[in-house]
PyMOL Python script that loads the backbone (N, CA, C, O; Angstrom):
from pymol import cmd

cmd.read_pdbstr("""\
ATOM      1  N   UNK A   1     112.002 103.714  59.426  1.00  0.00           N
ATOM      2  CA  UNK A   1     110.805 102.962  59.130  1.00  0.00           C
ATOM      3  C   UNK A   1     110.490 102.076  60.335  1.00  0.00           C
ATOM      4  O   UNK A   1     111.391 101.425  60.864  1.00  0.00           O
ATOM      5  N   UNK A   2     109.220 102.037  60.782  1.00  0.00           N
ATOM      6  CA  UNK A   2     108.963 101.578  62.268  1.00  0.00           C
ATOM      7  C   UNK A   2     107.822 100.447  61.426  1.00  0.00           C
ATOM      8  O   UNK A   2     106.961 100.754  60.602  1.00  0.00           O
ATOM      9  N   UNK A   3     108.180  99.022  61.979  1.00  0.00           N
ATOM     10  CA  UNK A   3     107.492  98.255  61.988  1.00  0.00           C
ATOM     11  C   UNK A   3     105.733  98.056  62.445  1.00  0.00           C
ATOM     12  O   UNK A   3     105.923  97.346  63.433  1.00  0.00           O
ATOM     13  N   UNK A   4     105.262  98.104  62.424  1.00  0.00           N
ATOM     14  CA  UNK A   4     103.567  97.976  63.152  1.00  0.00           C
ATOM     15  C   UNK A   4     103.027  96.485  63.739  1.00  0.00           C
ATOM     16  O   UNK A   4     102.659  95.723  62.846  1.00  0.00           O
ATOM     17  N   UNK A   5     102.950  96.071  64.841  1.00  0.00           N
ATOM     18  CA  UNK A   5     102.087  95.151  65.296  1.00  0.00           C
ATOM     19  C   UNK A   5     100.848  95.783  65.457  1.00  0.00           C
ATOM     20  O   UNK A   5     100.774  96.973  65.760  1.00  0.00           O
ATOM     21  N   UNK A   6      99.711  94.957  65.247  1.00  0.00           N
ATOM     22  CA  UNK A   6      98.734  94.560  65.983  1.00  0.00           C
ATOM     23  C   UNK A   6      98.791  94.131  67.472  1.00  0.00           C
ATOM     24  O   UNK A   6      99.254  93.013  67.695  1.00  0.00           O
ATOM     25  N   UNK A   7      98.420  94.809  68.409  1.00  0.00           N
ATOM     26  CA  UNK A   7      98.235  94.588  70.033  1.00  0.00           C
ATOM     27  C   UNK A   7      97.238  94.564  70.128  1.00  0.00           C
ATOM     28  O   UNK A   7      96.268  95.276  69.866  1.00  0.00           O
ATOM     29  N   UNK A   8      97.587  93.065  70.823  1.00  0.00           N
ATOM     30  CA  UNK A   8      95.886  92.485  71.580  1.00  0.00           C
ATOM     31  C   UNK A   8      96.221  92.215  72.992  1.00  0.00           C
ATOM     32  O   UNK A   8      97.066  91.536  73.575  1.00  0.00           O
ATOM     33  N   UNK A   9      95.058  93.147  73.397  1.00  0.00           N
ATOM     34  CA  UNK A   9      95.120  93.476  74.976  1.00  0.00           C
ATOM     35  C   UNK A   9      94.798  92.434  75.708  1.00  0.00           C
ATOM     36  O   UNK A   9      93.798  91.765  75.448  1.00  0.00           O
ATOM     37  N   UNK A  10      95.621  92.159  76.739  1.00  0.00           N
ATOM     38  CA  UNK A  10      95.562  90.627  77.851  1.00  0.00           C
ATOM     39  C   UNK A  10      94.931  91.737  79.083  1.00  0.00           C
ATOM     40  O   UNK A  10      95.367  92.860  79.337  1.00  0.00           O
ATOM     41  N   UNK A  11      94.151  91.256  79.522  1.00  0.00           N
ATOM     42  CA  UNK A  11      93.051  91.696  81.038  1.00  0.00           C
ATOM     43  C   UNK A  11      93.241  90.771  81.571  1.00  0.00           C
ATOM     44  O   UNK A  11      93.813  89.773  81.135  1.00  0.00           O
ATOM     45  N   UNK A  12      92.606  91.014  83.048  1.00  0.00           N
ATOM     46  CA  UNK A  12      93.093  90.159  84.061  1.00  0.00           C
ATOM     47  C   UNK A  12      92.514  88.659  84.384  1.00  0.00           C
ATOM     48  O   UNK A  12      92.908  87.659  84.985  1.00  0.00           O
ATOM     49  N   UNK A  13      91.022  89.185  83.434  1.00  0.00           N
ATOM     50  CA  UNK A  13      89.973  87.579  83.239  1.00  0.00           C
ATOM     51  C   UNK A  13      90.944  87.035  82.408  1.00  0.00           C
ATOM     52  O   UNK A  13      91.557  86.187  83.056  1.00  0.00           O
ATOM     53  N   UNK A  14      91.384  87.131  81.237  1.00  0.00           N
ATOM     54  CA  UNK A  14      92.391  86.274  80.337  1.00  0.00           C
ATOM     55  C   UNK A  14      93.550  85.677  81.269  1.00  0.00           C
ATOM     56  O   UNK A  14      93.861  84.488  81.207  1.00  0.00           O
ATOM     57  N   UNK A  15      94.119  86.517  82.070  1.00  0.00           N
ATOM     58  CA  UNK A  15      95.106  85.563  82.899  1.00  0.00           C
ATOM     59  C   UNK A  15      94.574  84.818  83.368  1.00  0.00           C
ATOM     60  O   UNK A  15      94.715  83.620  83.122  1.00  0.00           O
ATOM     61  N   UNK A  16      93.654  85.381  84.343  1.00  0.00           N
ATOM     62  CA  UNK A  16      92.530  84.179  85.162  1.00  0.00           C
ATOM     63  C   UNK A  16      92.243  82.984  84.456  1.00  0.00           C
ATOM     64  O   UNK A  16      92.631  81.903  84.901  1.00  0.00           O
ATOM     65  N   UNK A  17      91.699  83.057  83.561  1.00  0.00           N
ATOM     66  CA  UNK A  17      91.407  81.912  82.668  1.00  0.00           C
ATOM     67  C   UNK A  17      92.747  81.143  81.807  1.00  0.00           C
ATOM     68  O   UNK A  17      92.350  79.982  81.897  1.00  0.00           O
ATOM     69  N   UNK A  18      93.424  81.094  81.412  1.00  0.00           N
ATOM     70  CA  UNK A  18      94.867  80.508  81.547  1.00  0.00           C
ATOM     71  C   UNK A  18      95.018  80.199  82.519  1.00  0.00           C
ATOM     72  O   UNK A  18      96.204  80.519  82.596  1.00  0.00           O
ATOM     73  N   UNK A  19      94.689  79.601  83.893  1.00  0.00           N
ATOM     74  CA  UNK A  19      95.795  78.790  84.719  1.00  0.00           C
ATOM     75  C   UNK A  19      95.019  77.557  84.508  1.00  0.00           C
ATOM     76  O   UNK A  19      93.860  77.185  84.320  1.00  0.00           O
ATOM     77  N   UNK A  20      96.412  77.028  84.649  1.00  0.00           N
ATOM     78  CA  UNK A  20      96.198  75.519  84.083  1.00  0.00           C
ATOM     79  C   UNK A  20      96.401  75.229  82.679  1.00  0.00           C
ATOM     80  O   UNK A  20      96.230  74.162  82.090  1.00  0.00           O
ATOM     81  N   UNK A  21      96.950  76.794  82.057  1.00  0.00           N
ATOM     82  CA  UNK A  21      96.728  76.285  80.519  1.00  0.00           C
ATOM     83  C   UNK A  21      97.834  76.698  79.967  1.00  0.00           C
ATOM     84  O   UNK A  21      98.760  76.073  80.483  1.00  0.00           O
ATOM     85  N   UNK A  22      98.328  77.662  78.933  1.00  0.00           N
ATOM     86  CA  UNK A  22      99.089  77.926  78.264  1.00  0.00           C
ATOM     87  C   UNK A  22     100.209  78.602  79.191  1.00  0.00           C
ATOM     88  O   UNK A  22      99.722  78.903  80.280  1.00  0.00           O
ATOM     89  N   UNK A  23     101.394  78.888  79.094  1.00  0.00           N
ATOM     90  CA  UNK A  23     102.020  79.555  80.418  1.00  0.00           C
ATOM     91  C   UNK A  23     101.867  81.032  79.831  1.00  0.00           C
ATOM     92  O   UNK A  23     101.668  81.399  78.673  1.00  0.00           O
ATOM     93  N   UNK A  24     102.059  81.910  81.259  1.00  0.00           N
ATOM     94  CA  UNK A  24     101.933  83.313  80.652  1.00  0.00           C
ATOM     95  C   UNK A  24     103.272  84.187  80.349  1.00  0.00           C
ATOM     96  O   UNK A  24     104.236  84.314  81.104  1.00  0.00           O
ATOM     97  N   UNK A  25     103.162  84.545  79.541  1.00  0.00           N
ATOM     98  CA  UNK A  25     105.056  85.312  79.512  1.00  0.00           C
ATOM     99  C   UNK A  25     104.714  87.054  79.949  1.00  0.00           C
ATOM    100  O   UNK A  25     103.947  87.923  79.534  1.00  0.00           O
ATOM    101  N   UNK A  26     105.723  86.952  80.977  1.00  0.00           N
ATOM    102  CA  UNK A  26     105.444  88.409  81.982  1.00  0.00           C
ATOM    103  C   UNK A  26     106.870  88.933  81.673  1.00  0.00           C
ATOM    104  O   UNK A  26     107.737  88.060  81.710  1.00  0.00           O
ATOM    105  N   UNK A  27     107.297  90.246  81.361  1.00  0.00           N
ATOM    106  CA  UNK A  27     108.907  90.941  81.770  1.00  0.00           C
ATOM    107  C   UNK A  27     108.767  92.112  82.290  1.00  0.00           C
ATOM    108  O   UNK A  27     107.772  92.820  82.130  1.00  0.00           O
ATOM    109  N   UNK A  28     109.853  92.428  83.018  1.00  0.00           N
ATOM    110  CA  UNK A  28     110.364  94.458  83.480  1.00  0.00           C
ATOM    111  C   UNK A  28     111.083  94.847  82.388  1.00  0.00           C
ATOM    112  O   UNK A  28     112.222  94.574  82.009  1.00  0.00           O
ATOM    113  N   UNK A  29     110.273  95.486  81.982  1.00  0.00           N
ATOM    114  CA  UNK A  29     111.066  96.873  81.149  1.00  0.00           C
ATOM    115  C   UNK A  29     111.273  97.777  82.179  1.00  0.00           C
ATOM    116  O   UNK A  29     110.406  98.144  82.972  1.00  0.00           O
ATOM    117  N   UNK A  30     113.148  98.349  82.147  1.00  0.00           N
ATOM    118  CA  UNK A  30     113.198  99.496  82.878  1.00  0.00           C
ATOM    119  C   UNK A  30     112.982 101.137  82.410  1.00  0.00           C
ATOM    120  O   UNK A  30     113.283 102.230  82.887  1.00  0.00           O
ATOM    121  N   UNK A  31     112.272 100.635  81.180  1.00  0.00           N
ATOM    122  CA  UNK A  31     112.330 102.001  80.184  1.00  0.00           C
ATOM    123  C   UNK A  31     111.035 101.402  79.067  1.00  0.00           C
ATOM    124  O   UNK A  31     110.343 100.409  78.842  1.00  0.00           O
ATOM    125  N   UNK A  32     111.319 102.896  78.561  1.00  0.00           N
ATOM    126  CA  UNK A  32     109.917 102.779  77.276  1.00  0.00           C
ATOM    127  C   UNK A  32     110.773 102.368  76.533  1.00  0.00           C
ATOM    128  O   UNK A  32     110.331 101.235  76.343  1.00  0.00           O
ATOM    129  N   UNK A  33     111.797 102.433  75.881  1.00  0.00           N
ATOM    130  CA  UNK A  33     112.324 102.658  74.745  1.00  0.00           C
ATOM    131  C   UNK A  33     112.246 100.494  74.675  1.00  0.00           C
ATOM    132  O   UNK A  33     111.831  99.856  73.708  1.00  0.00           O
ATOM    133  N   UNK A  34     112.628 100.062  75.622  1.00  0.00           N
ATOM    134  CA  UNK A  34     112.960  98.715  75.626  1.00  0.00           C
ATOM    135  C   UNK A  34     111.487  97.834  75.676  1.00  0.00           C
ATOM    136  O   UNK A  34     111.262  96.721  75.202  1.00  0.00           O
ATOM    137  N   UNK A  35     110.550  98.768  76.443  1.00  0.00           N
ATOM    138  CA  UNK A  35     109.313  97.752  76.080  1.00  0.00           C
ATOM    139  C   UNK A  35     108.226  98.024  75.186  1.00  0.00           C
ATOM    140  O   UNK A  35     107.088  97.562  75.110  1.00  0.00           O
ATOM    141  N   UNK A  36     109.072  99.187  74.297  1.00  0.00           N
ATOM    142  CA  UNK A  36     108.608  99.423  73.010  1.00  0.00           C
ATOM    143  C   UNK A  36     108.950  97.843  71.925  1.00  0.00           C
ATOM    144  O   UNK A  36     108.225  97.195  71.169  1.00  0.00           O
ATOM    145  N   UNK A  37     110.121  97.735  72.264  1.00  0.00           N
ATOM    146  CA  UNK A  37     110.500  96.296  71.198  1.00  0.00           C
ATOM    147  C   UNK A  37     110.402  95.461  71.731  1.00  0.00           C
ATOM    148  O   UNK A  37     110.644  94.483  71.024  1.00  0.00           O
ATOM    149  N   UNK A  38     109.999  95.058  73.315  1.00  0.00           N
ATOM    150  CA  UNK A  38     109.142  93.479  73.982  1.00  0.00           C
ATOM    151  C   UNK A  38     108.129  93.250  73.956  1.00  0.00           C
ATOM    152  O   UNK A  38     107.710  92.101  74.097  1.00  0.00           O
ATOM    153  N   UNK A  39     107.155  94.592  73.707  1.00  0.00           N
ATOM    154  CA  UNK A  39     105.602  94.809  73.718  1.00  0.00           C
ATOM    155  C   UNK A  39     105.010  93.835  72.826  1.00  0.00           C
ATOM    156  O   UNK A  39     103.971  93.405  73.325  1.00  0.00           O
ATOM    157  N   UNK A  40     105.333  93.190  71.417  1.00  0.00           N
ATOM    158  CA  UNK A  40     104.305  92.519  70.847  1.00  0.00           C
ATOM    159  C   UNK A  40     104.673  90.633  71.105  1.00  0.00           C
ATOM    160  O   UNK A  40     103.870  89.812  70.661  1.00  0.00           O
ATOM    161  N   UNK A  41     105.952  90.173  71.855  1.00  0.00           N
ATOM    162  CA  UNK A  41     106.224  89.206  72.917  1.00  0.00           C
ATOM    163  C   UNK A  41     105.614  89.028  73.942  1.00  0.00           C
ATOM    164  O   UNK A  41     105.975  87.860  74.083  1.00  0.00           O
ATOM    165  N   UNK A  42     104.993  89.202  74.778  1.00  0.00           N
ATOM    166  CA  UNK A  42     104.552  89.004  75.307  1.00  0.00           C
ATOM    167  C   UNK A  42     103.210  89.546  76.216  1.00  0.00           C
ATOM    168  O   UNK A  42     102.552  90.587  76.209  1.00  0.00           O
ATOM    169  N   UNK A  43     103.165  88.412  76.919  1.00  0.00           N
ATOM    170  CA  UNK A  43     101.468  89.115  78.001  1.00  0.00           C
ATOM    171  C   UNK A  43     100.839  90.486  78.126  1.00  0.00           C
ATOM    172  O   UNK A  43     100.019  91.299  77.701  1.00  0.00           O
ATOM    173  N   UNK A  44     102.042  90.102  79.240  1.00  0.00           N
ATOM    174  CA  UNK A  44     102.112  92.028  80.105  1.00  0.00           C
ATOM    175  C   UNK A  44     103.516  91.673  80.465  1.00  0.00           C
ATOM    176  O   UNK A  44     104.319  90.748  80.581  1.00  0.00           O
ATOM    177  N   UNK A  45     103.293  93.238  80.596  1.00  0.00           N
ATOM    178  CA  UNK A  45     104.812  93.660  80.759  1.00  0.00           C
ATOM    179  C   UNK A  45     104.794  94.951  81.911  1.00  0.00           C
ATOM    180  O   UNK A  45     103.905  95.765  81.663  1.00  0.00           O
ATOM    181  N   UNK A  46     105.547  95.241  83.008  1.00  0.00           N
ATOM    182  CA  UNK A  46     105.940  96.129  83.720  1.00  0.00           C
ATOM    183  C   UNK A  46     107.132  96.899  83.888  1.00  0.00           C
ATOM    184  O   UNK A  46     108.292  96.505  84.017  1.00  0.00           O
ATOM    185  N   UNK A  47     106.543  98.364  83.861  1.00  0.00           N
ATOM    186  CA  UNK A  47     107.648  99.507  82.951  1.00  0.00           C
ATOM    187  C   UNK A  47     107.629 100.354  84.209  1.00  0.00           C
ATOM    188  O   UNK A  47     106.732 101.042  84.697  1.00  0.00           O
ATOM    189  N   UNK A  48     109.079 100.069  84.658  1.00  0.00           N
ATOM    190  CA  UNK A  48     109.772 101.513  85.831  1.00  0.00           C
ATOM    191  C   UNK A  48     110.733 101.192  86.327  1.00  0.00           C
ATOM    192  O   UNK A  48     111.113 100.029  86.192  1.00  0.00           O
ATOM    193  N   UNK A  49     111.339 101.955  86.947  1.00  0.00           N
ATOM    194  CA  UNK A  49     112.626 101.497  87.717  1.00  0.00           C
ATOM    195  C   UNK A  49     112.487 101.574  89.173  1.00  0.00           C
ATOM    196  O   UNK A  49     113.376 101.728  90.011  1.00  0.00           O
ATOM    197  N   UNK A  50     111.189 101.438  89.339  1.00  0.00           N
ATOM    198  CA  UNK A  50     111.379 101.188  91.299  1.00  0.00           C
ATOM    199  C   UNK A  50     112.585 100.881  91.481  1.00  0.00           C
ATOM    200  O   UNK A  50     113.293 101.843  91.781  1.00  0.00           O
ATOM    201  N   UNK A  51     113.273  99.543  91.387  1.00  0.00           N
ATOM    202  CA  UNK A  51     114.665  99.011  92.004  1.00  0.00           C
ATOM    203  C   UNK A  51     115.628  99.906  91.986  1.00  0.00           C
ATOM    204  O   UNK A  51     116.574  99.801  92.767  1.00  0.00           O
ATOM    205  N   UNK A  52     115.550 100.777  91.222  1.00  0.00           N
ATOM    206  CA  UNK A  52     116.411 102.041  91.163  1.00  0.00           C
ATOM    207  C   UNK A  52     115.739 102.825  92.223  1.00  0.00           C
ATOM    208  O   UNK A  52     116.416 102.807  93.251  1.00  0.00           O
ATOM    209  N   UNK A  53     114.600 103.535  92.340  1.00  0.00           N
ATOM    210  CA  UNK A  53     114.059 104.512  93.021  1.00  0.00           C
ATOM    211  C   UNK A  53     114.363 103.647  94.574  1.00  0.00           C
ATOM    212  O   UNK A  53     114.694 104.356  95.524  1.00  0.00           O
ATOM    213  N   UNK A  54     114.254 102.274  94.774  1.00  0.00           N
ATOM    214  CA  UNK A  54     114.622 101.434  95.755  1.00  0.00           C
ATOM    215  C   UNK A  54     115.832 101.689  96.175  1.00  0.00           C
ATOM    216  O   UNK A  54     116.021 101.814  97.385  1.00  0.00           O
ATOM    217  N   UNK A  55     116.843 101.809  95.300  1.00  0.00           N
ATOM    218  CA  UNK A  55     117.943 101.808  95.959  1.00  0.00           C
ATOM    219  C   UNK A  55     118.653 103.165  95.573  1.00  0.00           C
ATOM    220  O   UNK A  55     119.800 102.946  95.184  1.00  0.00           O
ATOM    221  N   UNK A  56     118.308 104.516  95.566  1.00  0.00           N
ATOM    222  CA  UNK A  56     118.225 105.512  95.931  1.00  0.00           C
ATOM    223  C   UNK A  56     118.041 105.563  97.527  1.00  0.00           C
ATOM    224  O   UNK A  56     118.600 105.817  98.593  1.00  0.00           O
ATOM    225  N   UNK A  57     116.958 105.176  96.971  1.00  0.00           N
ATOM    226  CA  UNK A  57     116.523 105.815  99.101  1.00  0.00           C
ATOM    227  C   UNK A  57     117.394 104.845  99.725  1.00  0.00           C
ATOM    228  O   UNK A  57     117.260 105.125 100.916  1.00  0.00           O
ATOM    229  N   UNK A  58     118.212 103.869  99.659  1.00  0.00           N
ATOM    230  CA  UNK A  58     119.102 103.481 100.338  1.00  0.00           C
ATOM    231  C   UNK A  58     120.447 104.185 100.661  1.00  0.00           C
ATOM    232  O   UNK A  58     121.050 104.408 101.711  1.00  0.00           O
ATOM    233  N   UNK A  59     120.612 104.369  99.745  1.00  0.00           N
ATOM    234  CA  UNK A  59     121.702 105.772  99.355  1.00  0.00           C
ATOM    235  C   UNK A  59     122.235 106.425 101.098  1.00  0.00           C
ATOM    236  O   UNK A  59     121.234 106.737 101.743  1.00  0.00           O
ATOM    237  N   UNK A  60     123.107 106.574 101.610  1.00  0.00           N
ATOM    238  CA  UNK A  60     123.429 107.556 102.420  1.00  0.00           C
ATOM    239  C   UNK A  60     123.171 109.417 102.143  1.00  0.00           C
ATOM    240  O   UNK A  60     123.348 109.903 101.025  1.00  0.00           O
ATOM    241  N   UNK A  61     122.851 110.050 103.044  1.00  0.00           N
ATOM    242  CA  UNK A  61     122.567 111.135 102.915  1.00  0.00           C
ATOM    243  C   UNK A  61     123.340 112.183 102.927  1.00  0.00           C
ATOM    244  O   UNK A  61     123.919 112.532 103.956  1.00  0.00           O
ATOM    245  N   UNK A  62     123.450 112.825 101.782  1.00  0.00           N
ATOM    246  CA  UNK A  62     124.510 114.168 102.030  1.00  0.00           C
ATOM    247  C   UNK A  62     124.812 115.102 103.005  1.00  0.00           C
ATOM    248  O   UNK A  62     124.095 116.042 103.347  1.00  0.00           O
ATOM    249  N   UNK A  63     126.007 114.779 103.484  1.00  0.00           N
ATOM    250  CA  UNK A  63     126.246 115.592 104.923  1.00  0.00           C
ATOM    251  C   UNK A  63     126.935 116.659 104.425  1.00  0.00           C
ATOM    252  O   UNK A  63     127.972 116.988 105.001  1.00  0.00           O
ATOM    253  N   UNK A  64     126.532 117.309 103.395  1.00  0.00           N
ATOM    254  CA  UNK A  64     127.236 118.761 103.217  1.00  0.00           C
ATOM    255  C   UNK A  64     126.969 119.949 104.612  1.00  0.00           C
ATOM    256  O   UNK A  64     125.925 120.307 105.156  1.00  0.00           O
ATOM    257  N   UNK A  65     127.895 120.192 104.773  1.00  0.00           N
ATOM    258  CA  UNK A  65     128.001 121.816 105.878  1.00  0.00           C
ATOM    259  C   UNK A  65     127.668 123.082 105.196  1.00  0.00           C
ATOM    260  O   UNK A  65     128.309 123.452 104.212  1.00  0.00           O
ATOM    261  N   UNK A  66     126.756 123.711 105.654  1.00  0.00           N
ATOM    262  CA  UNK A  66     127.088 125.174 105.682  1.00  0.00           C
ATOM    263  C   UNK A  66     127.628 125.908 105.853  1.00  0.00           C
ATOM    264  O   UNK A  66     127.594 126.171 107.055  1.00  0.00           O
ATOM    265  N   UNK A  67     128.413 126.735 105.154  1.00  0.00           N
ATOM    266  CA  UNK A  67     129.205 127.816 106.233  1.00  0.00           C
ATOM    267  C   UNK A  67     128.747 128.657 106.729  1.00  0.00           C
ATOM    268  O   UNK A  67     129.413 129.365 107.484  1.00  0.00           O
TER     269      UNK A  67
END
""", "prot")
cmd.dss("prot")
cmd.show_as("cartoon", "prot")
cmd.util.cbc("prot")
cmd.orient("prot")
């Protein structure tokens, strides 16, 4: 049984208009599954794992040989 919120969409005039006023609550979700259950907490929210895909490409590169 899955709970239901109501989502009310924050745009970027609504942030705009909040400064100076209420504070805004922002998080990273590194997944859907997690900003499935932060989604009706807060503002906005940003969903990916750049920092992962970030530190991939840091990664050293496989020096496998051919024979």
């Amino acid at each position: 049984m899955a709970d239901q919120f109501a989502v009310k969409r924050v745009t970027a005039p609504d942030i705009k208009n909040r400064k100076g006023g209420a504070p805004i609550v922002a998080l990273t979700a590194y997944h859907a599954h997690t900003a499935r259950i932060i989604d009706p907490y807060v503002d906005f929210l940003l969903v990916g794992d750049s920092l992962g895909m970030s530190c991939m490409a840091m990664r050293p590169r496989c020096q496998c040989r051919s024979s």
